[in-house]
C-alpha positions as CSV (number, residue, x, y, z in Angstrom):
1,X,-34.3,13.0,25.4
2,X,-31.6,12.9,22.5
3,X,-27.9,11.3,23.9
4,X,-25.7,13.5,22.0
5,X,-22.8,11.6,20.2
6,X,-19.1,12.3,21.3
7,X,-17.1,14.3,19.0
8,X,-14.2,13.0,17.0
9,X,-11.7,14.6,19.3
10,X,-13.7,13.3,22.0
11,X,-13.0,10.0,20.7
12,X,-9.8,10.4,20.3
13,X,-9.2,11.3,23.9
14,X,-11.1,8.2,25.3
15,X,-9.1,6.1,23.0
16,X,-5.9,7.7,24.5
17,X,-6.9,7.5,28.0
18,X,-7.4,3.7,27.2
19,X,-4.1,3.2,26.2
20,X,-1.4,1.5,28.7
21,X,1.6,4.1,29.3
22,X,3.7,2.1,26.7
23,X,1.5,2.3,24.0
24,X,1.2,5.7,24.3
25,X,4.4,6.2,24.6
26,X,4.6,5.1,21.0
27,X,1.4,6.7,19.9
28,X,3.4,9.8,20.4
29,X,6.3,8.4,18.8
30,X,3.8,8.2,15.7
31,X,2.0,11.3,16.1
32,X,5.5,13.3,16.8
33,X,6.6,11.7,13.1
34,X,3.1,12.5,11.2
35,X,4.2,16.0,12.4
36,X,6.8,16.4,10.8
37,X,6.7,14.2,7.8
38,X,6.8,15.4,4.3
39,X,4.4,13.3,2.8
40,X,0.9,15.1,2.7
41,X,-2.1,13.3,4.2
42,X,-5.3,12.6,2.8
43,X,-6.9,16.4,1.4
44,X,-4.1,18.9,3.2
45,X,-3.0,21.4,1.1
46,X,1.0,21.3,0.2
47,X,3.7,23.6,1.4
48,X,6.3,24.7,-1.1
49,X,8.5,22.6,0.7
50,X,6.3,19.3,0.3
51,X,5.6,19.9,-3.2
52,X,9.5,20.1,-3.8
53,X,9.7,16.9,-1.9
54,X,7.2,15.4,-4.3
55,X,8.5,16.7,-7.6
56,X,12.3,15.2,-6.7
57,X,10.7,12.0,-5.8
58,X,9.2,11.9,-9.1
59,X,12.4,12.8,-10.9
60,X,13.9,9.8,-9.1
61,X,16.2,12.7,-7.2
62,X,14.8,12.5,-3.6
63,X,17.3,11.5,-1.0
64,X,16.5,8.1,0.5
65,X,16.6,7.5,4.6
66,X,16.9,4.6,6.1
67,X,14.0,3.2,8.6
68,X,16.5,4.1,11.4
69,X,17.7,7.4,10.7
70,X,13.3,8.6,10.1
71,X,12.5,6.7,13.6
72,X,15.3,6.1,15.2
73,X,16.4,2.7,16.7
74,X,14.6,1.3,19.0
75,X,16.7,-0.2,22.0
């Protein structure tokens, strides 16, 4: 009898349900910003408006953010 090996996703989910409440409070924090970040990650393919993003920063001409004002402040 082969055990058949969890799935990434199925991974992922174990790992989440592991989590106390307050980490995953700011696991979702993180995920909530990977969504809507410019940067790309790893192999994704670039929308227009990331590839914009990247040609200003290269050009020196992107507008900088503080810390706060990308994740807010913490209180």
């Amino acid at each position: 009898m082969t055990i058949r090996q969890p799935t990434e996703k199925e991974m992922l989910i174990q790992d989440i349900l592991d989590l106390t409440d307050e980490q995953a409070k700011g696991f979702r924090k993180q995920l909530n910003e990977y969504r809507k970040s410019l940067l790309p990650y790893e192999d994704e393919i670039l929308t227009k408006e990331e590839e914009q993003a990247l040609k200003e920063s290269e050009k020196g001409n992107a507008k900088k953010y503080s810390y706060d004002e990308i994740f807010g402040k913490d209180d």
